[in-house]
C-alpha positions as CSV (number, residue, x, y, z in Angstrom):
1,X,0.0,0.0,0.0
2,X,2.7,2.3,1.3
3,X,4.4,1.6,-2.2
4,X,1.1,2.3,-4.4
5,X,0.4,5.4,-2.7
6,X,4.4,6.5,-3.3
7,X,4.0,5.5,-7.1
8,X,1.1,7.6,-7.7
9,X,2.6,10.9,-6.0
10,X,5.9,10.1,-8.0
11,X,4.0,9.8,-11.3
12,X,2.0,13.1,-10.6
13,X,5.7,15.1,-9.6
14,X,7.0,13.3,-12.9
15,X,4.1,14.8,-14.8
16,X,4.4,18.0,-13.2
17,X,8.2,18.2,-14.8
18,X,8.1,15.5,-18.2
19,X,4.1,16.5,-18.8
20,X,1.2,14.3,-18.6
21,X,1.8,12.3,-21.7
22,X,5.4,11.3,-20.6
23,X,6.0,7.4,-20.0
24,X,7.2,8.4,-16.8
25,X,4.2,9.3,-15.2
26,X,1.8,6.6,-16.9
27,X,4.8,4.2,-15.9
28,X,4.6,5.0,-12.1
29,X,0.7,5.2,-12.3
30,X,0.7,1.4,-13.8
31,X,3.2,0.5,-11.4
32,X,0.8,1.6,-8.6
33,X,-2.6,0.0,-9.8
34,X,-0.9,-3.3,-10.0
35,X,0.5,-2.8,-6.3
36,X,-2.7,-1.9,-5.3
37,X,-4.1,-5.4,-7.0
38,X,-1.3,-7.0,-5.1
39,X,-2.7,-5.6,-1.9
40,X,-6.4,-6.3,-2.4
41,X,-5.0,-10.3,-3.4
42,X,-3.3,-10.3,-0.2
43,X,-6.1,-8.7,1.6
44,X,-8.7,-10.9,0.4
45,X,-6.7,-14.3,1.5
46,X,-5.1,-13.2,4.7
47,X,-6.6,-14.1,8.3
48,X,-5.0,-10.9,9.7
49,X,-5.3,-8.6,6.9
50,X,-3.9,-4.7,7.7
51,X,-7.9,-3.4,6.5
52,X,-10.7,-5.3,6.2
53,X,-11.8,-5.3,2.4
54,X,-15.3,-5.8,2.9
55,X,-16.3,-2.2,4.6
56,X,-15.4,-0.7,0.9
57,X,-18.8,-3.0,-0.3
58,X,-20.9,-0.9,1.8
59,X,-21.8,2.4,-0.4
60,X,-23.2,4.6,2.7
61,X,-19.5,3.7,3.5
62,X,-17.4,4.4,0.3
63,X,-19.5,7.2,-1.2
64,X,-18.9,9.4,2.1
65,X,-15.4,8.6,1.7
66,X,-14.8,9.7,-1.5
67,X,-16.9,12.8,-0.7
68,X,-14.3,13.4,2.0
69,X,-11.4,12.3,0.0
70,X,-11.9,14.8,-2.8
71,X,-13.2,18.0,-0.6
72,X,-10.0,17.4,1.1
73,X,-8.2,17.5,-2.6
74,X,-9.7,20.5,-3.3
75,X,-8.5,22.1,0.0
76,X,-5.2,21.8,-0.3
77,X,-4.6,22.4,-3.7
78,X,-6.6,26.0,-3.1
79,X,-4.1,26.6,-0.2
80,X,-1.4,26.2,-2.1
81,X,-2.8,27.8,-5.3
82,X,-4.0,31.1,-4.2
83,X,-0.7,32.3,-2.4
84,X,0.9,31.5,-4.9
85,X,-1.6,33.4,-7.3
86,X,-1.2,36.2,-5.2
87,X,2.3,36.0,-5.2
88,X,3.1,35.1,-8.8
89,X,0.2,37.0,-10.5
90,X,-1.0,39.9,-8.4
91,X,2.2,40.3,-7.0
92,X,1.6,40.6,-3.3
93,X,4.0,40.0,-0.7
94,X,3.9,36.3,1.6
95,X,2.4,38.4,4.4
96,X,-0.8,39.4,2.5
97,X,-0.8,35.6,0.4
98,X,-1.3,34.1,3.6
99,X,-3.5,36.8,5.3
100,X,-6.1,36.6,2.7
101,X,-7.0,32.9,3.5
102,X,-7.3,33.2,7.6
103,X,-11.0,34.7,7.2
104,X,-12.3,31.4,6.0
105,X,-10.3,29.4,8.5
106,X,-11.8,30.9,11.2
107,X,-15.3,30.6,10.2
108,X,-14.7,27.0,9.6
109,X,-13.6,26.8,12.9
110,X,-16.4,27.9,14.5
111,X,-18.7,26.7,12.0
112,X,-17.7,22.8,12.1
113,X,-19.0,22.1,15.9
114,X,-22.7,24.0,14.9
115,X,-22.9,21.9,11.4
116,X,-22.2,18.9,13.7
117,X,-25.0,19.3,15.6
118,X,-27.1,19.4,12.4
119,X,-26.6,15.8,11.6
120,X,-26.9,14.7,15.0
121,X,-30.6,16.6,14.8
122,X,-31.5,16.1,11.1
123,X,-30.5,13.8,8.4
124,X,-26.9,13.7,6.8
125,X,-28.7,15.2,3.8
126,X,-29.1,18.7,4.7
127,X,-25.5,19.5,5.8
128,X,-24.4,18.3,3.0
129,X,-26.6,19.3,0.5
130,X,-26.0,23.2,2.0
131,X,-22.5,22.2,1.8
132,X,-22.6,21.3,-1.7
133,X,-24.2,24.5,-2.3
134,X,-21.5,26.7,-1.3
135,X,-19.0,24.5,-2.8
136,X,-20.0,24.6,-6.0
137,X,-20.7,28.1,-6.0
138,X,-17.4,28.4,-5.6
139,X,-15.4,26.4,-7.6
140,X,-18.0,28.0,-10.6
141,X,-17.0,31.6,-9.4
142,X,-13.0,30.9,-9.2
143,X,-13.6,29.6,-13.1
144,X,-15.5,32.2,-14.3
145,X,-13.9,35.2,-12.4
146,X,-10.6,34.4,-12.6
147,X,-8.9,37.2,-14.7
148,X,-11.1,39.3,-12.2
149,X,-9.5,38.0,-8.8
150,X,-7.9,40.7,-6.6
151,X,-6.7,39.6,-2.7
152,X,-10.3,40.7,-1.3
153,X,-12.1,38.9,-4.3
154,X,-10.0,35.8,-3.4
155,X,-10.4,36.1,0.9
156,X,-13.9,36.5,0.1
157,X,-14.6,33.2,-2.3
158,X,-12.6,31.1,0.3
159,X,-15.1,32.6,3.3
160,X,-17.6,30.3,0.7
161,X,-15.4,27.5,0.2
162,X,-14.5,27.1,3.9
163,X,-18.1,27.6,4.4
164,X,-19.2,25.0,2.4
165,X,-16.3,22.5,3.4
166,X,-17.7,23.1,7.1
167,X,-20.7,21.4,6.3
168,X,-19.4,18.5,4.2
169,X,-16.1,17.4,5.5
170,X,-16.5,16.2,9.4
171,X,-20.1,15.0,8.5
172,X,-19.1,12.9,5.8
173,X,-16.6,11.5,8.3
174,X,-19.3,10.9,11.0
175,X,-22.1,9.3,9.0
176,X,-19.8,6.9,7.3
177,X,-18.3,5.5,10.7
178,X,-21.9,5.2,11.6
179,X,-22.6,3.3,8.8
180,X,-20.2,0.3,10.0
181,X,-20.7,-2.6,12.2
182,X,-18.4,-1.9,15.7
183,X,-15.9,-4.3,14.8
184,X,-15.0,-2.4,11.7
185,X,-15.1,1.0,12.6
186,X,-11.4,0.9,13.8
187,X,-10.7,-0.2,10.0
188,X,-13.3,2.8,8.5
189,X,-10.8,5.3,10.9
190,X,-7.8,4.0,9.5
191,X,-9.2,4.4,5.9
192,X,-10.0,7.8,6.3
193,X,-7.0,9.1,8.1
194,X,-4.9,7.8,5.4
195,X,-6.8,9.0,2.5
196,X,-7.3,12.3,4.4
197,X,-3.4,12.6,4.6
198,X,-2.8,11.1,1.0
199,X,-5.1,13.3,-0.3
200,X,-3.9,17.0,0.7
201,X,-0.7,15.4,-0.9
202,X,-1.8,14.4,-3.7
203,X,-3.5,17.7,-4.1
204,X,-0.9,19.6,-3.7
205,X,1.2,17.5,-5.9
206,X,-1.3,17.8,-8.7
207,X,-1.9,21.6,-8.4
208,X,2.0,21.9,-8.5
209,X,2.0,20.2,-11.5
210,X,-0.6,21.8,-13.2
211,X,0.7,24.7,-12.2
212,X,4.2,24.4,-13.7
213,X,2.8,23.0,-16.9
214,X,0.4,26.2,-17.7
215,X,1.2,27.3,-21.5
216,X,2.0,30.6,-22.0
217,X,4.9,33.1,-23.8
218,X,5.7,34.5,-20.5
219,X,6.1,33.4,-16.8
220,X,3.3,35.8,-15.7
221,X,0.7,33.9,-18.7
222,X,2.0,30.6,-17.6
223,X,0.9,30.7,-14.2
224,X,-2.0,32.4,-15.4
225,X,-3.1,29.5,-17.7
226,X,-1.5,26.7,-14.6
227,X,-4.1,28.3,-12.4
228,X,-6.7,28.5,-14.7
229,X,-6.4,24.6,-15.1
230,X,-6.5,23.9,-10.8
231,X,-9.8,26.0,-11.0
232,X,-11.1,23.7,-13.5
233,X,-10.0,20.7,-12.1
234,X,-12.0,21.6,-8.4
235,X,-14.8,22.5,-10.4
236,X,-15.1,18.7,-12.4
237,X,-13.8,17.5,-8.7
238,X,-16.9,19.5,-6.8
239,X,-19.3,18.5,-9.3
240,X,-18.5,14.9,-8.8
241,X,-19.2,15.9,-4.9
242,X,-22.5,17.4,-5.6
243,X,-23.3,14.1,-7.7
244,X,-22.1,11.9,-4.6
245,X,-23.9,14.3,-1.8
246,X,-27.6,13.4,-3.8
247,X,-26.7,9.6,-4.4
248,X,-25.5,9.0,-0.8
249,X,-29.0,7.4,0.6
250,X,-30.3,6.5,-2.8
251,X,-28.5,3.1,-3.4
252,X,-29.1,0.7,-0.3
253,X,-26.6,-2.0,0.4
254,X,-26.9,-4.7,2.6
255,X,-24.1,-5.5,5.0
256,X,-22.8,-8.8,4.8
């Protein structure tokens, strides 16, 4: 596992300096699915395997996972994308690059314990489906506003995104553990602090790339067209979120 989560982030830094087409990052990404084959082999057959299997055929389990595996993508690569727009592009100093984002932290810190509450008091539904609201509203408005952005523009879209990710991220957390037998939730935790760590790197990784693979004449258009491509990239990601968010108490599985 250690080794197929290695592979990938090496093929996505490979891509990030030989391009996405380059044999070196398709090599590393082949390298990892088979590992990852390996793994599920071993997994299957073992007595004592490292994580049960069987909690990824529950879907109230996997599809809150992935919902928290890609809001936690899209976090990262924002924080590292916007100082360094505001650095590379508006041409602010670190001071003000970092600034700009601690509105939205701080909301999300007071805002995580009250959206907890609403699932304990209402279905896992309506946290996230406000959640998905913001989110996208975001990730549309970064897109479309881009050649517009300014350092209160960009504080003031994160206030939605950390908004939004205040209402989605714990909660998918919660209900998924919730979804497990006891015996297994030990195994669900283990899942999701790994992917939560794998994916801010990964994240980053992939907005770094992107980012140094922007096409342009000059440095300036370059980073320009690199962000341009991360703000796409959360948007695709965040719609595959909303998707998730209205599908997560459609499809009933039964535990075996």
């Amino acid at each position: 596992m250690i080794l197929a989560l290695l592979s990938i982030t090496v093929a996505v830094n490979n891509a990030g300096i030989y391009g996405w087409t380059s044999i070196k990052f398709y090599g590393f990404l082949l390298i990892a699915v088979i590992l990852l084959i390996v793994f599920i082999k071993l997994s299957t057959n073992s007595r004592q395997a490292l994580i049960s299997i069987s909690i990824f055929k529950k879907w109230e389990f996997v599809c809150p996972l992935l919902i928290y595996f890609l809001i936690q993508f899209i976090q990262l690569s924002l924080t590292f994308l916007l100082p360094n727009y505001a650095q590379l592009i508006l041409k602010k100093g670190v001071m003000i690059s970092g600034i700009m984002l601690l509105c939205g932290s701080l909301i999300s810190a007071i805002l995580q314990p009250l959206t907890g509450r609403m699932l304990d008091s209402f279905s896992v539904k309506i946290p996230l489906v406000i959640g998905a609201f913001f989110l996208i509203t975001l990730t549309i408005s970064f897109t479309i506003f881009q050649r517009y952005l300014s350092v209160f523009l960009i504080a003031a879209l994160y206030v939605i995104y950390m908004i939004g990710f205040s209402f989605v991220f714990n909660n998918s957390l919660t209900y998924a553990l919730q979804k497990l037998p006891l015996k297994l939730i030990s195994d669900g935790n283990a899942v999701f602090n790994t992917l939560q760590q794998y994916a801010g790197s990964l994240g980053t990784s992939v907005a770094s790339a992107l980012l140094a693979n922007g096409i342009g004449t000059d440095g300036k258009q370059s980073n320009y067209t690199g962000s341009r491509h991360i703000f796409i990239l959360n948007f695709i990601s965040c719609a595959i979120v909303v998707i998730l968010i209205f599908s997560i108490q459609r499809k009933k599985n039964k535990y075996n």
